[in-house]
C-alpha positions as a Markdown table, in Angstrom:
| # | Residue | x | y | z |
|---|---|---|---|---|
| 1 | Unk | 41.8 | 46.2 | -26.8 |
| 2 | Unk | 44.7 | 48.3 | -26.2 |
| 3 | Unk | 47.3 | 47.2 | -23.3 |
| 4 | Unk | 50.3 | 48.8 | -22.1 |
| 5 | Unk | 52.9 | 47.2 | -20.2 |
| 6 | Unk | 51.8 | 48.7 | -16.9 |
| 7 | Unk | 47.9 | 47.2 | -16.9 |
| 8 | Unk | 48.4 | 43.8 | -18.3 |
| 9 | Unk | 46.9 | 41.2 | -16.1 |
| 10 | Unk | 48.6 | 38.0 | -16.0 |
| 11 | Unk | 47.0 | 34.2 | -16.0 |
| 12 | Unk | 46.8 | 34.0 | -11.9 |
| 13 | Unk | 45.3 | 38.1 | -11.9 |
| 14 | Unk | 42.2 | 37.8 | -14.4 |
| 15 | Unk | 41.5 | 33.7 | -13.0 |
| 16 | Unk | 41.4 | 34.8 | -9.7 |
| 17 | Unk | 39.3 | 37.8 | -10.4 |
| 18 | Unk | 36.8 | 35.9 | -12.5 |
| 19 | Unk | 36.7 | 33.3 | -9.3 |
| 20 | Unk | 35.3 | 36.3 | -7.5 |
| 21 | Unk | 32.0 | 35.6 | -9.1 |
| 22 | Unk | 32.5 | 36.6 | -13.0 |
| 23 | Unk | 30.5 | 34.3 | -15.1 |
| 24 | Unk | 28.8 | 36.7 | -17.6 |
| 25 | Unk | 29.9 | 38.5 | -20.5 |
| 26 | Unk | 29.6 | 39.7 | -24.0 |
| 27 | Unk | 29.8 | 37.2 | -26.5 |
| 28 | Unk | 30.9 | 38.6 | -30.0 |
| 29 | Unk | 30.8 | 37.1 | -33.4 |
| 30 | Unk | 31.4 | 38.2 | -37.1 |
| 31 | Unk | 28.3 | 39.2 | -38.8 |
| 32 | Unk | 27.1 | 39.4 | -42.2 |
| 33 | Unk | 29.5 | 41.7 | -44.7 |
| 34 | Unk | 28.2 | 45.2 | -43.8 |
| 35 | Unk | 26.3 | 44.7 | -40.4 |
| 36 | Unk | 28.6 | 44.7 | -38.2 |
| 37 | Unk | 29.5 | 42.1 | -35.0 |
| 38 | Unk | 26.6 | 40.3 | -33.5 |
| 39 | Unk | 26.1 | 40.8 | -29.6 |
| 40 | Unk | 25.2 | 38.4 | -27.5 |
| 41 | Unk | 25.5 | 39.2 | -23.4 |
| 42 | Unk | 25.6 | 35.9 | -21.8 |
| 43 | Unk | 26.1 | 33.7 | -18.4 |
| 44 | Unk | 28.9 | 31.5 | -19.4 |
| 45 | Unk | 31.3 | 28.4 | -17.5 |
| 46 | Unk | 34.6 | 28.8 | -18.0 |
| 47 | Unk | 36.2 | 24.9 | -17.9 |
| 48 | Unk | 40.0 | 26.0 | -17.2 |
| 49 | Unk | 41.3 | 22.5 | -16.9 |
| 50 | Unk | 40.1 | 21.7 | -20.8 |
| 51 | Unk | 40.9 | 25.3 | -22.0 |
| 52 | Unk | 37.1 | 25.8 | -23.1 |
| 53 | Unk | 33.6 | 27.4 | -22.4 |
| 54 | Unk | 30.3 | 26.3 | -22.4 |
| 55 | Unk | 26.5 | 28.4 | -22.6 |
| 56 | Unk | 23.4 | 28.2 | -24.4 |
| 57 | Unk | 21.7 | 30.0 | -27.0 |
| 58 | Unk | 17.8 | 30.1 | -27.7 |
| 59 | Unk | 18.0 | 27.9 | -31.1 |
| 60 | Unk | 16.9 | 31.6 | -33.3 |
| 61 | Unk | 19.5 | 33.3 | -31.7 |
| 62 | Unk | 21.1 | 35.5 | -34.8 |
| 63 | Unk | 25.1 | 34.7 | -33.5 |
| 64 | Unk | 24.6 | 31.2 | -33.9 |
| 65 | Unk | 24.0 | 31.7 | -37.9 |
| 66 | Unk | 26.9 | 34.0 | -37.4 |
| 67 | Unk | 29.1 | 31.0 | -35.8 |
| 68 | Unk | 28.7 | 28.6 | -38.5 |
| 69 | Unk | 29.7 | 31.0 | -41.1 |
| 70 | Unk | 32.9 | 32.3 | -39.2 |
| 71 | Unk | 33.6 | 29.9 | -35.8 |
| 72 | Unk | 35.9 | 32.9 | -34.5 |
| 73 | Unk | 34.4 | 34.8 | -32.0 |
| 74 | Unk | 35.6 | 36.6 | -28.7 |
| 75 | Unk | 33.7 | 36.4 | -25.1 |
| 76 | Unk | 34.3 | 39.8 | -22.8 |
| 77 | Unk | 33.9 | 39.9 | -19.3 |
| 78 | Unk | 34.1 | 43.5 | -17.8 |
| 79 | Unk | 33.4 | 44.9 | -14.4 |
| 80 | Unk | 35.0 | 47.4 | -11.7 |
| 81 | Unk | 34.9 | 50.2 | -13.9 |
| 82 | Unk | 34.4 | 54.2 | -12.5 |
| 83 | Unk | 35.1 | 57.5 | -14.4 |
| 84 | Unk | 38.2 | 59.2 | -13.2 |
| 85 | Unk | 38.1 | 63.1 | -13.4 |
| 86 | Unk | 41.4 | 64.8 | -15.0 |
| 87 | Unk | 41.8 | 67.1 | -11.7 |
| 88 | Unk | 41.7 | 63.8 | -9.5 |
| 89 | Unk | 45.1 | 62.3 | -11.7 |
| 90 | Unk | 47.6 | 65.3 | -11.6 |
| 91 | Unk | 49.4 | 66.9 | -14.6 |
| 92 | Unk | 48.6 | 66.8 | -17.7 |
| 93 | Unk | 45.0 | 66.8 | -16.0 |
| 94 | Unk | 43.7 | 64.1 | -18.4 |
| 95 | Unk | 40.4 | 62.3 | -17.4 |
| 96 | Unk | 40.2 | 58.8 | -18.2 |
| 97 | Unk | 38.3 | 55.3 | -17.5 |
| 98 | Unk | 39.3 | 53.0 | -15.1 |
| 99 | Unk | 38.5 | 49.0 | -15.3 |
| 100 | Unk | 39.4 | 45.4 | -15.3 |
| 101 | Unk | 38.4 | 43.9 | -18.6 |
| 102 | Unk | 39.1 | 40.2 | -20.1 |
| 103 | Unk | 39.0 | 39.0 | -23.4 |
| 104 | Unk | 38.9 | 35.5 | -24.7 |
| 105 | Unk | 39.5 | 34.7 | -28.1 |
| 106 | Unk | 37.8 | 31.6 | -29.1 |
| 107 | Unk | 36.7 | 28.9 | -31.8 |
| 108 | Unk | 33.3 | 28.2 | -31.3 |
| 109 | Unk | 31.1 | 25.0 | -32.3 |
| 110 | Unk | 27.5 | 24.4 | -31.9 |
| 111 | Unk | 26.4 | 21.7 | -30.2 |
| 112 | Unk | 23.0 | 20.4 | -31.4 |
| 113 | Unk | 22.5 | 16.7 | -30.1 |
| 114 | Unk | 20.5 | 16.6 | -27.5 |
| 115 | Unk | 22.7 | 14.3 | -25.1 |
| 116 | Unk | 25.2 | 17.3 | -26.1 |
| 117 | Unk | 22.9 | 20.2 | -25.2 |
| 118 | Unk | 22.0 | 18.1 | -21.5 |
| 119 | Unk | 25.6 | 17.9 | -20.9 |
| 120 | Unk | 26.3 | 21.7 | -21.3 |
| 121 | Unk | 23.0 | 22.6 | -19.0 |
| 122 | Unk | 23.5 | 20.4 | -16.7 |
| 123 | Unk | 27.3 | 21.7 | -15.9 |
| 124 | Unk | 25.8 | 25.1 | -16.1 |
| 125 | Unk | 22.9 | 24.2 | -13.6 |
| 126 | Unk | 25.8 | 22.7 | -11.3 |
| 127 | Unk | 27.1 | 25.6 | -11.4 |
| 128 | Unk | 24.4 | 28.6 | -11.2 |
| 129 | Unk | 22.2 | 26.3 | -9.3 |
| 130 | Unk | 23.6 | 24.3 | -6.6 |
| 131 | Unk | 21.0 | 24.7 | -4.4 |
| 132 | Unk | 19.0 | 21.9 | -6.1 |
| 133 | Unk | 21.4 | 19.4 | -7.8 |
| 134 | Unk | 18.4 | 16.9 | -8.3 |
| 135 | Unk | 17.1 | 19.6 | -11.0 |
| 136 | Unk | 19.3 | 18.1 | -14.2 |
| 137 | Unk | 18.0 | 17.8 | -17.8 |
| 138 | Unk | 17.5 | 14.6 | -19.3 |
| 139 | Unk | 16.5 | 14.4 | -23.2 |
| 140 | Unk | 12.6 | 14.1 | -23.8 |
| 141 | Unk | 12.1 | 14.0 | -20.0 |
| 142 | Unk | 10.2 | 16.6 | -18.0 |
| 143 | Unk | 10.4 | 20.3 | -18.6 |
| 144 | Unk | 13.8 | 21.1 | -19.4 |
| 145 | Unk | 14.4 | 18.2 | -21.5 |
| 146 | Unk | 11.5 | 18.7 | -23.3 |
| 147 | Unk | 12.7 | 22.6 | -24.5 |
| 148 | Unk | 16.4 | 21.0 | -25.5 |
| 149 | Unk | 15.1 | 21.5 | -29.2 |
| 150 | Unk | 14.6 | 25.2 | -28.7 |
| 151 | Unk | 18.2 | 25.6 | -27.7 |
| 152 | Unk | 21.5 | 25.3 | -28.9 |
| 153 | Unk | 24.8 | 24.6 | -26.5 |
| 154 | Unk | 28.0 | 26.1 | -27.6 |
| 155 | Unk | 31.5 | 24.9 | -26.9 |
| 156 | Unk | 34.1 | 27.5 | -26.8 |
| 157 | Unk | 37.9 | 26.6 | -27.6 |
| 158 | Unk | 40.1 | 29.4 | -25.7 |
| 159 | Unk | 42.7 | 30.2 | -28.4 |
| 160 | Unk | 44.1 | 33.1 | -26.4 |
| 161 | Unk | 43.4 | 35.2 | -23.2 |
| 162 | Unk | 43.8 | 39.0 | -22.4 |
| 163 | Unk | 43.5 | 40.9 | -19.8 |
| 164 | Unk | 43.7 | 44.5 | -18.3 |
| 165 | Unk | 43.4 | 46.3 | -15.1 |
| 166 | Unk | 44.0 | 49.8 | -16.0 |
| 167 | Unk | 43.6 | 51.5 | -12.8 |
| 168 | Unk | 46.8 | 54.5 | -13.0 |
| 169 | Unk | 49.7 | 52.2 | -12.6 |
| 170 | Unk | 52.0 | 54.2 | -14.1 |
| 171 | Unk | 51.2 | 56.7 | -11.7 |
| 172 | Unk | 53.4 | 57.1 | -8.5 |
| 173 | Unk | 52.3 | 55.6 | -5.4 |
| 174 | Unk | 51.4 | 58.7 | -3.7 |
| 175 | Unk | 49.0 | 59.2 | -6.5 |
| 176 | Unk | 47.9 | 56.3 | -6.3 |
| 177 | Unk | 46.7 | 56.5 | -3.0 |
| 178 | Unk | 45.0 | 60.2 | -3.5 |
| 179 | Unk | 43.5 | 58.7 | -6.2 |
| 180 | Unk | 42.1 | 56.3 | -3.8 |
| 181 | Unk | 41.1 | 58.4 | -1.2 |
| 182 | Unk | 39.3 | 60.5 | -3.7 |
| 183 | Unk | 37.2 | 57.0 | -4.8 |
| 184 | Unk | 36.3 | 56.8 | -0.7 |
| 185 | Unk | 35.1 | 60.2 | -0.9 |
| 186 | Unk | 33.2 | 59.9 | -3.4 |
| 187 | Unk | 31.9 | 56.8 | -3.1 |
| 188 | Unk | 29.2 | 55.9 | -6.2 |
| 189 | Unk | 28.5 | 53.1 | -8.8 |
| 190 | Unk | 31.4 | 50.8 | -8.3 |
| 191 | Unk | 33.8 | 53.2 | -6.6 |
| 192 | Unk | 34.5 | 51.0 | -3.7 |
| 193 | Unk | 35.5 | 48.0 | -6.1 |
| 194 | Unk | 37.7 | 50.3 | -8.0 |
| 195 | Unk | 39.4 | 51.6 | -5.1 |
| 196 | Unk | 40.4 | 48.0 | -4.4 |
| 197 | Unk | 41.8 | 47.3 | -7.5 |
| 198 | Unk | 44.2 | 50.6 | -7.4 |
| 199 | Unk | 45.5 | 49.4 | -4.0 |
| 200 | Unk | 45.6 | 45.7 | -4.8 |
| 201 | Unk | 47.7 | 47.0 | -8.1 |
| 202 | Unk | 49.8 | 49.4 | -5.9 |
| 203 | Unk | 50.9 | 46.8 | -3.4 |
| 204 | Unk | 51.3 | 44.2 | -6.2 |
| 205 | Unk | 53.7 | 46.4 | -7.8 |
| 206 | Unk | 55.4 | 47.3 | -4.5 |
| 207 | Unk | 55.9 | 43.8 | -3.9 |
| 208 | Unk | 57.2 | 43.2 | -7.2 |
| 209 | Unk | 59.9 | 45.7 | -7.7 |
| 210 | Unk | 61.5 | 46.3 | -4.1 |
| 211 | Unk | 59.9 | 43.9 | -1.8 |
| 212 | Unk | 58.0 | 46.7 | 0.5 |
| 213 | Unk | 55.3 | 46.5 | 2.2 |
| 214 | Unk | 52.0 | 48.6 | 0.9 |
| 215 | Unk | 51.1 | 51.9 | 2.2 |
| 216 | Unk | 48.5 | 51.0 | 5.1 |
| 217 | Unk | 47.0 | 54.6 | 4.6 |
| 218 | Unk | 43.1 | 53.7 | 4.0 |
């Protein structure tokens, strides 16, 4: 992934934003010689205070073969993403993509016990499920423990994170704001969301480099 100076996201940006709610992804490995990357997309919990990731795979899955020939694989989490028409962005009248995406770069290792595979579902359950913490997975008891041999936990080790919010930041402000006013107008898909990223980016980067307050205009 390609990221100029002016849409990196740094460590507090893309944590906060995944706070928001941003637990799935695409989980990528390295295939076979010739076949390309095996795809996975994939509910995930990202453990920040250990610097790793946990999910679950059904045991045939195809990227776990792909794991335990080559452990490096990379988990992407993108959202807030609307097509911006060149005649919307000013000279050179250049259409583009706008979105926040986040890349992990990770080692991966299976986890096959069952205590193992327990521990990784019931964090998830914790997690997605909160409603009902009395539903947790013991091995060889009741329903869920019973299926732990048709899946297979994995453990993520985050090598290195990267992030971007490329939402026209090179742009002047008064651009910035058409731009947004133009996203209002229009107002499909995730238009709204990506209208809140250009002004959160505008008045982030007001703040940064002269201390002014952002443009109130809506």
């Amino acid at each position: 992934m390609l990221i100029r100076s002016w849409d990196r996201g740094d460590e507090a940006e893309w944590r906060a934003w995944l706070a928001e709610g941003r637990d799935f992804g695409l989980l990528a490995a390295n295939g076979p010689p010739g076949e390309g990357p095996v795809l996975v997309p994939t509910h995930f919990l990202l453990d920040a205070g250990r610097g790793e990731i946990l999910l679950h795979l059904a045991a045939p899955n195809p990227l776990l073969a792909a794991v335990r020939a080559d452990p490096a694989v990379t988990l992407a989490v993108t959202d807030d993403y609307a097509f911006a028409p060149g005649h919307w962005r000013g000279e050179p009248g250049t259409p583009t993509s706008f979105y926040a995406s986040v890349h992990f770069h990770c080692t991966a290792e299976p986890v096959e016990d069952a205590a193992g595979k327990a521990e990784i579902l019931n964090r998830q359950l914790a997690h997605f499920q909160p409603e009902t913490p009395d539903v947790r997975v013991v091995p060889g008891e009741g329903p869920l423990g019973r299926q732990l041999p048709g899946l297979c936990g994995l453990r993520l080790t985050v090598r290195e994170v990267r992030a971007k919010f490329k939402y026209d930041d090179k742009k002047p402000a008064g651009e910035q704001y058409a731009l947004a006013q133009r996203l209002a107008e229009r107002g499909q898909g995730l238009d709204a969301a990506v209208r809140g990223q250009v002004l959160r980016r505008n008045a982030r980067r007001a703040g940064r480099t002269s201390g002014r307050a952002a443009d109130p205009r809506p």
